[in-house]
N, C-alpha and C positions, 0 to 999 in steps of 0.2 A: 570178906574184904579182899582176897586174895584174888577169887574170880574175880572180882566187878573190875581188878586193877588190870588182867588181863583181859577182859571183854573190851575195855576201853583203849589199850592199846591197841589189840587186836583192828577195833573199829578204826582206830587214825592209820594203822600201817595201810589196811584196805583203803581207805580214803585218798593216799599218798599216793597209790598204787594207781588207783583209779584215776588221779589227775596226770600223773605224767605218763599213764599213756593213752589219753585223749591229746593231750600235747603233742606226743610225738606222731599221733595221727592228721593231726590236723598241717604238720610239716611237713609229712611227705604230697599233701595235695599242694603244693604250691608250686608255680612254674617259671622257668627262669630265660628270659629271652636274651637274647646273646644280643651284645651290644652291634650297633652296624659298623664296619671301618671301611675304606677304600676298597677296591679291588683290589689284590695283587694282580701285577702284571704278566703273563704266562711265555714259558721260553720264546727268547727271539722278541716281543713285542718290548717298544719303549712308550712312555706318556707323551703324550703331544702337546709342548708347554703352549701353542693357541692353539687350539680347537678349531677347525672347519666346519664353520654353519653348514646345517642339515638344510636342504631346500623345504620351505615350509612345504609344499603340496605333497612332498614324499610323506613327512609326517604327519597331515591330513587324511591319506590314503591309507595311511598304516592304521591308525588308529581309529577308520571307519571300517578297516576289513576286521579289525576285531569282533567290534560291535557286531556285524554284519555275520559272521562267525557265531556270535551267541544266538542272534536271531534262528538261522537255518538249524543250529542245534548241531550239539555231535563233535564239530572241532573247534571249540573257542578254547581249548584247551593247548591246544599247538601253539597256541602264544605268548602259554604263560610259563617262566621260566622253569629249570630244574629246581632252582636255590628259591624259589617262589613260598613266602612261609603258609603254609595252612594249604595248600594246591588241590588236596583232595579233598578238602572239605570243603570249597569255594567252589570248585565243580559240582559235588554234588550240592550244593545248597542249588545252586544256579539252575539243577537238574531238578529237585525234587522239592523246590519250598517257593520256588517263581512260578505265578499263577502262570500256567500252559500259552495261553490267549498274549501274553505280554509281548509287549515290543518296545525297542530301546531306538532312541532317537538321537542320533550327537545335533546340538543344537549351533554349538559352537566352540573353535578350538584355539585356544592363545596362551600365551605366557609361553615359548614355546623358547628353551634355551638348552644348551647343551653343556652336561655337568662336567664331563673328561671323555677323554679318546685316547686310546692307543693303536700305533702302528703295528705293522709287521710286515717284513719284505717277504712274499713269496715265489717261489721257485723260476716263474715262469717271467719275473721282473716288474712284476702290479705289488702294490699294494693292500694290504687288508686292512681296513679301518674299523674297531671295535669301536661304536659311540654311544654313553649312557647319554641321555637326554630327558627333561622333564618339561611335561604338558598339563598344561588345564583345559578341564572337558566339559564343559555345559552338557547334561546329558537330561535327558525326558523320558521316563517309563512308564507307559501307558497299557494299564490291563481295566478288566469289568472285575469287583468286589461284587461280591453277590449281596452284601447288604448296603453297599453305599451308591454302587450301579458305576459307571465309566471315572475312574481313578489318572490323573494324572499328576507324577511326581516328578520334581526337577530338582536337580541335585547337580552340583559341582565339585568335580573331583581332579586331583593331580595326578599324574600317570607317570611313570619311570619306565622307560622303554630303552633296549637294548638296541642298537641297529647294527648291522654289520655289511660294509659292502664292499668290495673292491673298488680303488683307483688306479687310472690305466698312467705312467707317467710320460709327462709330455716333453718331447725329443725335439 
């Protein structure tokens, strides 16, 4: 009677054991993404309560040398930010999971507004205008599938783009 009482304990503490630490396994694979907040502003810079529209062609061109950039291969990565989440995994996917043959096409580019800007006076008496801005891209990806034969995918996506450029001020 004595054994069966400690076999049976025995088996529940092992049981107990077993559960919480599959528990505690399964909580360290979980991942925690940090919420988004503004920028802070960096010494010397103030927010620009109106913003200065971006000339739509500037952010047309910017936004095709990207693309233009993945095409050629090698630097589409110079464009994408430090604080950019996932940077090197999206390089290499871009690098190693995108059929060879593929080419990206911006189709068309709007909604094109700009989110905040900050100033900064520099040294020489210009201006430096940090600008986030957000874009939508009609975009077209065209490769050959070996078993469905010439592939073409059209996707629209929103783009967050940093600009930064000096203004010269006028006297």
């Amino acid at each position: 009677m004595y054994r069966q009482e400690l076999l049976i304990k025995s088996v529940i503490l092992l049981f107990v054991c077993f559960v919480f630490i599959n528990i505690s396994y399964t909580q360290e694979a979980r991942i925690f993404k940090p919420i988004a907040t503004p920028k802070k502003a960096d010494e010397g810079e103030k927010k620009v309560s109106s913003p200065v529209l971006i000339p739509e062609q500037k952010i047309n061109s910017l936004v095709k040398a990207m693309f233009n950039s993945w095409r050629r291969g090698g630097d589409f990565e110079k464009y994408l930010s430090d604080d950019f989440y996932n940077k090197d995994t999206l390089v290499d996917a871009m690098n190693y999971k995108v059929p060879v043959d593929a080419k990206i096409r911006v189709l068309s580019i709007r909604n094109t507004r700009v989110l905040e800007q900050y100033a900064k006076p520099l040294p020489n008496g210009h201006i430096e205008v940090t600008s986030t801005a957000s874009v939508t891209a009609d975009t077209q990806i065209e490769f050959n599938d070996v078993t469905r034969g010439l592939r073409k995918l059209d996707g629209e996506n929103e783009y967050i783009l940093e600009i930064i450029g000096e203004l010269v001020p006028v006297r």
